[in-house]
N, C-alpha and C positions, 0 to 999 in steps of 0.2 A: 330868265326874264323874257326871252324871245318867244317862250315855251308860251309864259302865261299870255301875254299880247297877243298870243296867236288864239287861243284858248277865246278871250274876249272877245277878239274879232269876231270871231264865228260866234258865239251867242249873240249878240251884236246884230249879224247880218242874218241869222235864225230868227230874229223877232223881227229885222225888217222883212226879212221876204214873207213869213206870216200877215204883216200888216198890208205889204202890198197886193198878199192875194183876194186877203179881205177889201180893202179899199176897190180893189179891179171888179172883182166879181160886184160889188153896190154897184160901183160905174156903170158895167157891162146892163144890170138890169132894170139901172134908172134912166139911162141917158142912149147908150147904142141900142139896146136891143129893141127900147120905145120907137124908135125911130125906124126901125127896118118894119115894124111892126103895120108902119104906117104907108111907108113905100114901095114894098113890096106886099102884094094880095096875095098871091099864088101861095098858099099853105105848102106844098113841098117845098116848092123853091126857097122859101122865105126859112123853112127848118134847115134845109141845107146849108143855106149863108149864113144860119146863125150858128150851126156845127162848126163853119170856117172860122169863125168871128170866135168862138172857143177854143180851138185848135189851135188857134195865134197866140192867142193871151195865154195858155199855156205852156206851152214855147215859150214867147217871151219870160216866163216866170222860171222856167227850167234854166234858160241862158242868164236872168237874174242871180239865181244862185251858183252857178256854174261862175259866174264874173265876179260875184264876191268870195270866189274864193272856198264856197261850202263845199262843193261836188264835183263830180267829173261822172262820166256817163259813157258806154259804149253802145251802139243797137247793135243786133246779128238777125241777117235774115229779114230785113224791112221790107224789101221786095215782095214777102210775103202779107203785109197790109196794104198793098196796093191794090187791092180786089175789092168788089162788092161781094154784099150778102153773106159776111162773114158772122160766126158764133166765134168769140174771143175770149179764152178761160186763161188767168193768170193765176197762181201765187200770189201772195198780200205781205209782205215781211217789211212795211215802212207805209207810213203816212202817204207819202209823196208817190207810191205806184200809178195812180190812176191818173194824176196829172203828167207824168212821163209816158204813159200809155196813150194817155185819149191826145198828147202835142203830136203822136205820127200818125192820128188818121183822121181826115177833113171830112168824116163822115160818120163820126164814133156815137151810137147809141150807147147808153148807159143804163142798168137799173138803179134804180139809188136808195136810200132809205129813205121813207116819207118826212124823217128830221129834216131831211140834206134839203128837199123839195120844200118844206116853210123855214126854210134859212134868210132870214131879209137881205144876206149877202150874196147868198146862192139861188133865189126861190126865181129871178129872172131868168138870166140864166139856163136852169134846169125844164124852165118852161117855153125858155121860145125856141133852143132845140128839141122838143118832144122829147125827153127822156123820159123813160118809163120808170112809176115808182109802186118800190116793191109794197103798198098798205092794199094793191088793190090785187087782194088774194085769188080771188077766183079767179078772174080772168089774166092771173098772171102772165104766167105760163103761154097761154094761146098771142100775149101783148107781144112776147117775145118773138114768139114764131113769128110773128106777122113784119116785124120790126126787120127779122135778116134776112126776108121775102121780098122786103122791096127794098136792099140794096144795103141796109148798115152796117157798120160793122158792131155789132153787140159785143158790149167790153162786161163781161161778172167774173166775179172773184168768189168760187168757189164757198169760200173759207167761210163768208158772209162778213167779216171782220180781220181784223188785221192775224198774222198768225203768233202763238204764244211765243217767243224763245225757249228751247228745249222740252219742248211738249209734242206728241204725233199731231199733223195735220187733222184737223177732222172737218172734213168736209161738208156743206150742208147737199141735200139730195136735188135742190131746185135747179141749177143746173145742167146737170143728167135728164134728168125732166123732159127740158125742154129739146136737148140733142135727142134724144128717144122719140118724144111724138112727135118731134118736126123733122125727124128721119135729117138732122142736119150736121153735118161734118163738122168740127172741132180743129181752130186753128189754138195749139195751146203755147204758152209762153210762160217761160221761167224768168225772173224777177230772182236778182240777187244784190244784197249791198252789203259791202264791206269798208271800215265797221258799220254795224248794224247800227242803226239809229230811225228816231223818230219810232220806234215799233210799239209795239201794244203794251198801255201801260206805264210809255216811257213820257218824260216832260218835257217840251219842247226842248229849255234850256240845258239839258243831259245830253251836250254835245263831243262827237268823239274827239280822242287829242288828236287824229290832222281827219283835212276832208275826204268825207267815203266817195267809194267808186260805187257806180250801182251799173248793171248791165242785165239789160233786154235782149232776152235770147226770143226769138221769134220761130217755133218749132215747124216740122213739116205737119201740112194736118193730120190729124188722128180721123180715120174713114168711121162712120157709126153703124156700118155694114155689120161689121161683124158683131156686134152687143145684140142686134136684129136678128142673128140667124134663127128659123126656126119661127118665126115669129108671119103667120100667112099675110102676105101682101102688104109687108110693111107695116101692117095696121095691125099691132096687137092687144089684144084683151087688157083688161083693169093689174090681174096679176101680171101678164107675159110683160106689159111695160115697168110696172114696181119692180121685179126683177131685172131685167135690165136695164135699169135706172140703177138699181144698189149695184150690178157689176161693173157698170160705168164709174159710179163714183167710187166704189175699192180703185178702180184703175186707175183714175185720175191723182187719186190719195196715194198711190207710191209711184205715179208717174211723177210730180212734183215733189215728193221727196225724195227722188233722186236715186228711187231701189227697182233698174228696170226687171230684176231679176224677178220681181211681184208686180209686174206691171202687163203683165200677160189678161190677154181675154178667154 
Protein backbone atom coordinates (compact mmCIF):
# COMPACT_ATOMS: atom_id res chain seq x y z
CA UNK A 1 0.00 0.00 0.00
CA UNK A 2 2.92 2.36 1.00
CA UNK A 3 4.59 1.12 -2.28
CA UNK A 4 1.46 2.32 -4.47
CA UNK A 5 1.00 5.84 -2.46
CA UNK A 6 4.32 6.48 -2.99
CA UNK A 7 4.10 5.50 -6.75
CA UNK A 8 1.09 8.34 -7.04
CA UNK A 9 2.78 10.77 -5.33
CA UNK A 10 5.49 10.99 -7.66
CA UNK A 11 3.33 11.01 -10.79
CA UNK A 12 1.29 13.35 -8.97
CA UNK A 13 4.21 15.65 -8.29
CA UNK A 14 5.72 14.69 -12.16
CA UNK A 15 2.73 16.57 -13.69
CA UNK A 16 3.02 19.28 -11.19
CA UNK A 17 6.39 20.35 -11.56
CA UNK A 18 5.66 19.87 -15.56
CA UNK A 19 2.86 22.32 -15.01
CA UNK A 20 4.75 24.61 -12.96
CA UNK A 21 7.58 24.75 -15.49
CA UNK A 22 5.28 25.65 -18.12
CA UNK A 23 3.10 28.06 -16.21
CA UNK A 24 6.92 29.94 -14.91
CA UNK A 25 8.38 30.08 -18.22
CA UNK A 26 4.56 32.12 -19.75
CA UNK A 27 5.28 34.20 -16.54
CA UNK A 28 8.82 34.78 -17.01
CA UNK A 29 8.03 35.97 -20.81
CA UNK A 30 4.69 37.76 -20.35
CA UNK A 31 5.29 39.67 -17.25
CA UNK A 32 9.32 39.72 -15.86
CA UNK A 33 11.08 39.58 -18.82
CA UNK A 34 8.51 42.51 -20.47
CA UNK A 35 9.48 44.51 -17.82
CA UNK A 36 13.35 44.43 -17.58
CA UNK A 37 12.84 44.93 -21.24
CA UNK A 38 11.67 48.18 -20.52
CA UNK A 39 14.08 49.14 -17.57
CA UNK A 40 17.05 48.24 -18.46
CA UNK A 41 18.44 49.61 -22.18
CA UNK A 42 21.89 48.46 -22.07
CA UNK A 43 21.50 45.05 -24.34
CA UNK A 44 24.37 43.13 -22.38
CA UNK A 45 23.31 44.13 -19.27
CA UNK A 46 19.84 43.50 -19.73
CA UNK A 47 20.83 39.72 -21.25
CA UNK A 48 22.78 39.25 -18.40
CA UNK A 49 20.01 39.79 -15.82
CA UNK A 50 17.75 38.06 -17.73
CA UNK A 51 20.30 34.80 -17.72
CA UNK A 52 20.09 35.49 -13.86
CA UNK A 53 16.30 35.76 -13.94
CA UNK A 54 16.75 32.02 -15.59
CA UNK A 55 19.21 30.56 -13.49
CA UNK A 56 16.75 31.32 -10.52
CA UNK A 57 13.64 29.85 -11.97
CA UNK A 58 15.55 26.87 -12.56
CA UNK A 59 16.89 26.39 -9.38
CA UNK A 60 13.74 27.12 -7.92
CA UNK A 61 12.13 24.22 -10.21
CA UNK A 62 15.22 21.72 -9.36
CA UNK A 63 14.55 22.45 -5.43
CA UNK A 64 10.49 22.03 -6.55
CA UNK A 65 11.25 18.69 -7.38
CA UNK A 66 13.85 17.91 -5.10
CA UNK A 67 11.04 19.01 -2.09
CA UNK A 68 8.38 16.72 -3.51
CA UNK A 69 10.02 14.18 -3.07
CA UNK A 70 11.05 13.17 -7.04
CA UNK A 71 14.86 13.77 -6.89
CA UNK A 72 17.88 14.23 -5.13
CA UNK A 73 20.99 15.67 -6.87
CA UNK A 74 24.88 15.87 -6.33
CA UNK A 75 27.28 18.47 -8.42
CA UNK A 76 31.13 17.55 -8.51
CA UNK A 77 33.57 20.04 -9.48
CA UNK A 78 31.22 23.36 -9.64
CA UNK A 79 34.02 25.44 -9.19
CA UNK A 80 34.78 24.66 -12.43
CA UNK A 81 31.39 26.84 -13.84
CA UNK A 82 32.60 29.55 -12.15
CA UNK A 83 34.45 31.05 -15.28
CA UNK A 84 33.61 32.94 -18.11
CA UNK A 85 33.80 32.10 -21.70
CA UNK A 86 33.20 28.67 -21.34
CA UNK A 87 32.30 25.90 -24.24
CA UNK A 88 30.05 23.29 -22.10
CA UNK A 89 29.48 19.60 -23.73
CA UNK A 90 27.22 17.37 -21.70
CA UNK A 91 25.57 13.92 -22.15
CA UNK A 92 21.74 14.12 -22.56
CA UNK A 93 20.32 10.71 -20.63
CA UNK A 94 16.97 12.73 -19.16
CA UNK A 95 14.59 15.50 -19.97
CA UNK A 96 15.64 17.53 -16.97
CA UNK A 97 19.64 17.83 -17.86
CA UNK A 98 19.61 21.27 -19.05
CA UNK A 99 17.45 22.73 -16.56
CA UNK A 100 20.13 21.19 -13.70
CA UNK A 101 22.77 22.41 -15.99
CA UNK A 102 21.96 26.01 -16.94
CA UNK A 103 20.34 26.44 -12.39
CA UNK A 104 24.61 26.50 -11.77
CA UNK A 105 25.51 29.12 -14.26
CA UNK A 106 24.24 32.92 -14.11
CA UNK A 107 25.52 33.30 -17.37
CA UNK A 108 24.57 30.09 -19.41
CA UNK A 109 24.20 30.55 -23.22
CA UNK A 110 22.13 27.84 -24.83
CA UNK A 111 21.60 26.61 -28.39
CA UNK A 112 18.14 25.44 -28.62
CA UNK A 113 16.06 24.09 -31.23
CA UNK A 114 14.04 26.68 -33.19
CA UNK A 115 10.75 24.57 -31.76
CA UNK A 116 11.96 25.43 -28.13
CA UNK A 117 12.47 29.35 -29.43
CA UNK A 118 8.48 29.62 -30.93
CA UNK A 119 7.39 27.79 -27.82
CA UNK A 120 4.65 30.48 -26.40
CA UNK A 121 5.96 29.05 -23.08
CA UNK A 122 9.57 29.27 -23.73
CA UNK A 123 9.69 31.78 -26.81
CA UNK A 124 10.35 34.91 -24.00
CA UNK A 125 12.53 33.57 -22.32
CA UNK A 126 14.85 32.13 -25.00
CA UNK A 127 14.76 35.61 -26.37
CA UNK A 128 15.56 38.10 -23.68
CA UNK A 129 18.71 35.93 -22.71
CA UNK A 130 19.91 35.85 -26.42
CA UNK A 131 20.08 32.22 -26.77
CA UNK A 132 21.24 31.06 -29.90
CA UNK A 133 18.84 28.89 -32.09
CA UNK A 134 20.12 26.22 -34.01
CA UNK A 135 17.53 27.04 -37.58
CA UNK A 136 19.99 29.70 -38.39
CA UNK A 137 22.46 27.22 -40.15
CA UNK A 138 25.06 29.17 -41.73
CA UNK A 139 25.98 31.36 -39.26
CA UNK A 140 25.73 28.83 -36.65
CA UNK A 141 28.76 27.85 -35.76
CA UNK A 142 30.55 31.44 -35.92
CA UNK A 143 27.01 32.50 -33.41
CA UNK A 144 28.74 30.24 -31.05
CA UNK A 145 32.13 31.24 -31.22
CA UNK A 146 31.34 34.69 -30.68
CA UNK A 147 28.85 33.76 -27.76
CA UNK A 148 32.00 32.15 -25.44
CA UNK A 149 34.17 35.16 -26.70
CA UNK A 150 32.42 37.46 -24.79
CA UNK A 151 32.08 35.69 -21.69
CA UNK A 152 29.21 32.78 -21.70
CA UNK A 153 29.09 29.87 -20.84
CA UNK A 154 27.64 27.79 -23.97
CA UNK A 155 25.76 24.83 -22.63
CA UNK A 156 25.28 21.91 -26.13
CA UNK A 157 24.62 18.57 -25.80
CA UNK A 158 26.50 16.85 -28.27
CA UNK A 159 23.85 14.15 -28.85
CA UNK A 160 21.53 16.82 -30.34
CA UNK A 161 18.65 14.81 -28.45
CA UNK A 162 18.14 13.03 -25.49
CA UNK A 163 20.29 9.69 -25.61
CA UNK A 164 18.63 6.27 -26.69
CA UNK A 165 18.87 3.50 -23.74
CA UNK A 166 21.18 0.76 -24.85
CA UNK A 167 22.08 2.08 -28.03
CA UNK A 168 26.09 3.75 -28.70
CA UNK A 169 26.14 7.45 -28.36
CA UNK A 170 26.22 9.11 -31.61
CA UNK A 171 27.12 12.20 -31.50
CA UNK A 172 26.22 14.97 -34.08
CA UNK A 173 29.56 16.79 -35.59
CA UNK A 174 28.27 20.60 -34.61
CA UNK A 175 29.98 20.78 -31.78
CA UNK A 176 33.53 19.68 -32.59
CA UNK A 177 32.82 22.32 -35.15
CA UNK A 178 32.78 24.98 -33.20
CA UNK A 179 35.72 23.75 -30.38
CA UNK A 180 38.00 23.38 -33.72
CA UNK A 181 37.52 26.86 -35.61
CA UNK A 182 37.12 28.75 -32.37
CA UNK A 183 40.38 26.95 -31.37
CA UNK A 184 38.15 26.83 -27.97
CA UNK A 185 38.75 24.49 -24.93
CA UNK A 186 36.06 22.24 -23.79
CA UNK A 187 34.83 22.02 -20.28
CA UNK A 188 33.03 18.51 -20.50
CA UNK A 189 30.41 17.13 -18.02
CA UNK A 190 28.96 13.88 -17.40
CA UNK A 191 25.32 13.66 -16.48
CA UNK A 192 24.12 10.51 -14.76
CA UNK A 193 20.59 9.44 -13.33
CA UNK A 194 19.73 6.52 -11.55
CA UNK A 195 16.86 5.08 -12.24
CA UNK A 196 16.82 6.54 -15.42
CA UNK A 197 13.79 8.44 -16.16
CA UNK A 198 12.25 10.97 -18.16
CA UNK A 199 14.68 9.68 -21.29
CA UNK A 200 14.03 9.48 -24.80
CA UNK A 201 10.83 8.10 -25.56
CA UNK A 202 9.90 7.69 -22.13
CA UNK A 203 6.16 9.32 -20.86
CA UNK A 204 6.29 11.68 -18.26
CA UNK A 205 4.09 9.54 -16.06
CA UNK A 206 6.67 6.06 -16.41
CA UNK A 207 7.89 7.10 -13.11
CA UNK A 208 10.62 5.13 -11.21
CA UNK A 209 9.46 3.02 -8.06
CA UNK A 210 11.50 5.55 -5.60
CA UNK A 211 13.11 8.94 -6.55
CA UNK A 212 16.37 8.94 -8.83
CA UNK A 213 19.51 10.54 -7.96
CA UNK A 214 21.07 12.38 -10.80
CA UNK A 215 24.62 13.75 -10.52
CA UNK A 216 26.70 16.44 -12.39
CA UNK A 217 30.16 15.58 -12.70
CA UNK A 218 31.86 18.77 -13.96
CA UNK A 219 35.12 17.44 -15.73
CA UNK A 220 38.61 19.04 -15.94
CA UNK A 221 38.80 20.83 -19.31
CA UNK A 222 39.76 18.90 -22.41
CA UNK A 223 42.62 21.38 -24.13
CA UNK A 224 41.76 21.47 -28.12
CA UNK A 225 45.52 21.83 -28.75
CA UNK A 226 45.95 18.78 -29.48
CA UNK A 227 42.97 17.73 -32.36
CA UNK A 228 45.06 21.02 -33.91
CA UNK A 229 48.29 19.60 -34.08
CA UNK A 230 49.71 20.09 -37.38
CA UNK A 231 47.19 22.14 -38.52
CA UNK A 232 49.58 25.86 -39.53
CA UNK A 233 48.63 28.66 -37.12
CA UNK A 234 45.69 27.30 -35.76
CA UNK A 235 43.85 28.18 -38.80
CA UNK A 236 43.34 25.15 -40.77
CA UNK A 237 42.05 24.38 -44.19
CA UNK A 238 38.20 23.16 -45.09
CA UNK A 239 39.68 19.35 -44.74
CA UNK A 240 42.44 19.82 -41.96
CA UNK A 241 39.30 21.20 -39.62
CA UNK A 242 36.47 18.33 -40.99
CA UNK A 243 39.13 16.00 -39.77
CA UNK A 244 39.64 17.17 -36.68
CA UNK A 245 36.31 17.86 -35.98
CA UNK A 246 35.43 13.75 -36.72
CA UNK A 247 38.59 13.09 -34.25
CA UNK A 248 37.04 15.38 -31.79
CA UNK A 249 33.85 13.84 -31.83
CA UNK A 250 35.10 10.05 -31.91
CA UNK A 251 36.74 11.43 -28.75
CA UNK A 252 34.03 12.93 -27.23
CA UNK A 253 31.69 9.77 -28.08
CA UNK A 254 33.77 7.44 -25.81
CA UNK A 255 34.78 10.19 -23.62
CA UNK A 256 31.12 10.12 -22.51
CA UNK A 257 30.57 6.59 -22.64
CA UNK A 258 32.75 6.03 -20.25
CA UNK A 259 35.54 3.92 -22.36
CA UNK A 260 38.75 6.14 -21.73
CA UNK A 261 40.59 3.39 -23.14
CA UNK A 262 39.31 4.90 -26.74
CA UNK A 263 39.15 8.22 -25.70
CA UNK A 264 42.80 8.89 -26.76
CA UNK A 265 43.59 11.68 -29.47
Amino acid sequence: MLDRLGHAWRVFGTGLSFLAFGVGGLFLGVVVLPVMLLLVRDEDRRRRWSRRVVQASFSAHVELMRSLGLMTYEVRGRERLRRDGLLVLANHPTLIDVVLLVSLLPNADCVVKSAVARNPFMRGPVRAAGYVANDDGAGLVEDCIAAVRAGGALVIFPEGTRTTPGQPLKLQRGAANIAVRGALDITPVRISCSPLTLGKGEKWYRVPPVRFHMVIDVQEDLPIAPFLNGMEGGDPSAGGEALAARRLTEHLANYFAGDPSRAGT
